[in-house]
Each structure stands twice: as C-alpha cells, then as structure tokens.
C-alpha positions in Angstrom: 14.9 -24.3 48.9 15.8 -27.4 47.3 12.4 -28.5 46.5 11.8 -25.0 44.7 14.8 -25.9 42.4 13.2 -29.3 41.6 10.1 -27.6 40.6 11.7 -24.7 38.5 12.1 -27.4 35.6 9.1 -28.9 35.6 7.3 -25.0 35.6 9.2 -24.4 32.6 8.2 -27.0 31.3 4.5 -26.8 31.3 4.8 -23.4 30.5 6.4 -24.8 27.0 4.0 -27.4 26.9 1.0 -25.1 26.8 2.7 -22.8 24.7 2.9 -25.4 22.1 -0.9 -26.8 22.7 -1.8 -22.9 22.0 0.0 -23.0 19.1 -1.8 -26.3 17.7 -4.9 -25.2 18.1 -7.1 -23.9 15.8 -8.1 -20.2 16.3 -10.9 -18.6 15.0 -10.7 -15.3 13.6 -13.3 -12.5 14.1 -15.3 -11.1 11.6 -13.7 -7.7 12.7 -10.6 -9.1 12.0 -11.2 -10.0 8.9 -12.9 -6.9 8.0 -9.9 -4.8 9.1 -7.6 -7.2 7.0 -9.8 -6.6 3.8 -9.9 -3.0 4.5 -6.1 -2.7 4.9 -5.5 -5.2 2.0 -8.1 -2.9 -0.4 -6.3 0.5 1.1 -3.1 -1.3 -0.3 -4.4 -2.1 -3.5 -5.8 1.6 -4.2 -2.5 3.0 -3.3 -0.9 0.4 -5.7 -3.6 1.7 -8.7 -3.4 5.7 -8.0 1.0 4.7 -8.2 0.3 2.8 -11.5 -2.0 5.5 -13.0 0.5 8.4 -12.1 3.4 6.1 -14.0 1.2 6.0 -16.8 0.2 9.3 -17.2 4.0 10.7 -16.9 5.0 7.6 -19.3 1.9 9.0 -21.9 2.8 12.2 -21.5 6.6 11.6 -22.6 6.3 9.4 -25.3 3.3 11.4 -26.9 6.1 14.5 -26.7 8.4 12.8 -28.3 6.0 11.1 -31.1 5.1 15.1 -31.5 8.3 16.6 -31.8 9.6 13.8 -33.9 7.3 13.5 -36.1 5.8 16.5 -36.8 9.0 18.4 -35.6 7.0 21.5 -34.2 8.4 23.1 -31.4 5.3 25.1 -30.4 3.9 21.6 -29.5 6.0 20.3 -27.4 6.1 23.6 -25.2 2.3 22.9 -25.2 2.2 19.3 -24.5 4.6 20.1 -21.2 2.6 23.2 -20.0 -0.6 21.3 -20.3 1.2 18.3 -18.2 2.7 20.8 -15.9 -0.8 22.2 -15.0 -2.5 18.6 -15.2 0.0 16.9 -13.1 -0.2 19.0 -9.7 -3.9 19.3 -10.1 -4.0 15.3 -10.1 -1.8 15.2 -7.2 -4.1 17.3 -5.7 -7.5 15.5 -6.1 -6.0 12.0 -5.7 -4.2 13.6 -2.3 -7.6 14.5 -1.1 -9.1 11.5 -1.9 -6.2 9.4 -0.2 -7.2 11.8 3.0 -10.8 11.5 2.8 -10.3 7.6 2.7 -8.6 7.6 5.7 -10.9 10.1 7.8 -13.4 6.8 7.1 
C-alpha cells in the first residue's frame, strides 16, 4: 500500500511531463484541416459581405427618399421609392437566403 502512495506522485508527474513535451512540439496540420479552416473562414466572410450589402441597400434606399422628398418635395415619389423597396427587399432576402442554403448543402 505504501509503495503505491510513493508512486502516485511520481505518475502524476510524468503524466505532466508528457503533457508539456506534447505541448512543445510542433504539430503538423493536415491539408484537410486547413481546407475546412479556409472554407469556414470564406463562409464567414460571405456572410459578413451579403450583411454589408443589405446595410447598404436599406441605407441607399433611405437617403435617396429623403434627397427625393426634400428636394423635389413630391409625395408620389416617395410612396414609390418605398413600394419599390418593399417589393425589392424580400425578394433579395429571398435569393440571398437560397444562396446561403445552397452553400451549405456543398
């Protein structure tokens, strides 16, 4: 019993000792690793672009409303201008949404 006791430390111990050799060592990395970590990273920056162009397109469609209505003060269009973004806007959210899905069926 008491020479399991005397072992228990020194098992610990080279279990942290190896744990810290794994650590130093110098892995290599697959090239399917890599590959999935482009993919994801590309996925991400695809997202990013389809969020930035949606930002724009609401932001364009605001401020050309307001550059219409102030400056040429016609009511009929801005009524236009927002039925024309109404329609545009879900049918956008629809392609890009099938898009998104088709991406990730790949």
């Amino acid at each position: 019993m008491r020479e399991e006791n005397d072992n228990q430390p020194l098992h610990s111990l080279k279990k942290d000792w190896e744990q810290l050799e794994s650590l130093a060592s110098p892995e290599r990395i697959s090239l399917h690793v890599i590959k999935e970590q482009l993919f994801i990273e590309k996925q991400k920056q695809k997202k990013a672009f389809r969020k930035e162009l949606c930002l724009f397109t609401l932001t364009a469609l605001v401020i050309l409303t307001v550059m219409a209505t102030a400056i040429l003060q016609i009511p009929a269009l801005f009524i236009t201008i927002e039925v024309i973004g109404i329609i545009v806007a879900p049918i956008s959210f629809i392609i890009f949404h099938y898009k998104r899905k088709k991406e990730m069926s790949l």
